[in-house]
C-alpha angles and dihedrals in degrees: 000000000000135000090267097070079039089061096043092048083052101048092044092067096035084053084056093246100310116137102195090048094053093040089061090040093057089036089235128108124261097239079063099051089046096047092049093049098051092049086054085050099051088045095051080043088223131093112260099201136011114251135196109213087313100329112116102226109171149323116297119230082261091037087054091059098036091052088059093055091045087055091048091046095049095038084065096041082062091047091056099055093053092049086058099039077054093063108033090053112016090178106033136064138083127302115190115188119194108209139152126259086267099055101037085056112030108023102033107049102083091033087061092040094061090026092063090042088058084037120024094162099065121100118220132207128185117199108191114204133131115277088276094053095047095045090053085053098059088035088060095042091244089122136041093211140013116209117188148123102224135038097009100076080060100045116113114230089025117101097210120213130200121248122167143334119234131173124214123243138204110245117203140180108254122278083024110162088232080077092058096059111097084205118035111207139178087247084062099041093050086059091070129057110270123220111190154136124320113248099259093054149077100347097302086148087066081056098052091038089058100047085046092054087056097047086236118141105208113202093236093192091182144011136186149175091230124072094199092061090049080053102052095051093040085064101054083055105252103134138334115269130224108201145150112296088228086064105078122080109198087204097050106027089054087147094053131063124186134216123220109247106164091117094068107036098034136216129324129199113209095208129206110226121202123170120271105252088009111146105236118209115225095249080063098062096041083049085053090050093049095054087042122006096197081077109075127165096262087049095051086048093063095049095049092048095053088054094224126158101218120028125197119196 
């Protein structure tokens, strides 16, 4: 057996089951992939997957259990490499962080400022998705770190790390009645058009969950994954917009003001994921500091270490 017929194994599934997708993934043909696969299977001595005619379908009860050790082998293989590129090159490479719009424009900037001039021969790399799409991305080792609010602290196979809290506020045109009010509440702020988050981003679902305590439908006209764009239509006046307080820039955004409103919709943790078991090179953990100095390496150690999911400082 050998890592080629592991990675095919492993593509197949994540291709779910489709031969010819994994075989382009992987920039080999798909009589290859099902030959290799068949000669891991006559040397196991079990079928690996359920086929129908020649048609992969799904894991069998023993490929269940060997895809789990071909994860874990080539989990360590990476591992491996990473542990050798360390050494060779302890302040050069390539760092790919997987984040969501908000991050990459509000929170990173002045942490890879600072991060190139330590390290001007890294190469960096941001990958924007929603948290799904960036957790896939460090599952499937196509990311050093995830960096998101929502959908990474409940992924299994992320350690997820606590970066910052951050509260939402209510961003308005300027002269907006909502300025007026000595108490801002929900009740006031259902009676506007909201713009806000998608779903899937920057703790939209403390917002819903608010609304819902309250028994309050809000008419949310528009959302969106990018703070900029709820800006934007915020300022032609069609809605009021509830976004990330770090959103809001007092020299650029000069026709919008913004209302506190922590105290409805509560406090969010924008989280750092790495992979459980993952090797970390040292320019990862002075990037994490950077982004949050109470972790610091010896912190993120532990954690790793513990093998917890979720990890509070």
């Amino acid at each position: 057996m050998n890592l080629h017929q592991f990675r095919f194994v492993r593509e197949a599934v994540r291709q779910n089951f489709n031969l010819t997708s994994a075989a382009k993934a992987l920039f080999t043909s798909q009589p290859g992939v099902s030959k290799a696969i068949i000669e891991l299977e006559d040397e196991l001595g079990v079928e690996i997957f359920r086929r129908h005619g020649k048609r992969v379908r799904s894991l069998t009860e023993p490929g269940k259990r060997i895809l789990l050790s071909i994860e874990r082998i080539l989990d360590e293989v990476e591992t491996l490499k990473r542990v050798g590129k360390d050494f060779a090159s302890q302040d050069q490479g390539s760092f790919v962080i997987a984040t969501t719009h908000t991050q990459a424009r509000y929170a990173l900037p002045k942490v890879l400022t600072e991060f190139t001039k330590r390290f001007p021969k890294v190469r960096v790399s941001i990958q924007q998705g929603n948290p799904g799409q960036i957790a896939e991305l460090l599952i499937h080792d196509r990311a050093d770190i995830a960096i998101a609010t929502e959908g990474i602290a409940n992924t299994p196979g992320v350690l997820a790390l606590p970066g910052y809290q951050w509260h939402h506020v209510v961003m308005v045109p300027l002269s907006h009645p909502l300025l007026n009010q000595a108490t801002i509440t929900l009740e006031e702020i259902a009676k506007y058009p909201l713009i806000t988050y998608d779903k899937a981003f920057a703790g939209r679902s403390k917002i819903d969950a608010a609304f819902a305590q309250r028994n309050l439908s809000p008419d949310i006209i528009l959302e969106a994954i990018d703070a900029d764009v709820i800006k934007t239509y915020v300022e032609t006046g069609m809605g009021v917009g509830i976004v990330a307080g770090l959103a809001y820039d007092a020299d650029r955004d000069r026709n919008l003001r913004v209302i506190p409103v922590g105290h409805l919709f509560g406090n969010n943790v924008t989280h750092l994921g790495v992979k459980q078991g993952a090797y970390l090179r040292s320019f990862v953990y002075t990037f994490i500091e950077l982004f949050s100095p109470t972790l610091t390496k010896k912190i993120v150690e532990q954690a790793m270490t513990n093998e917890s999911e979720t990890y509070e400082i």
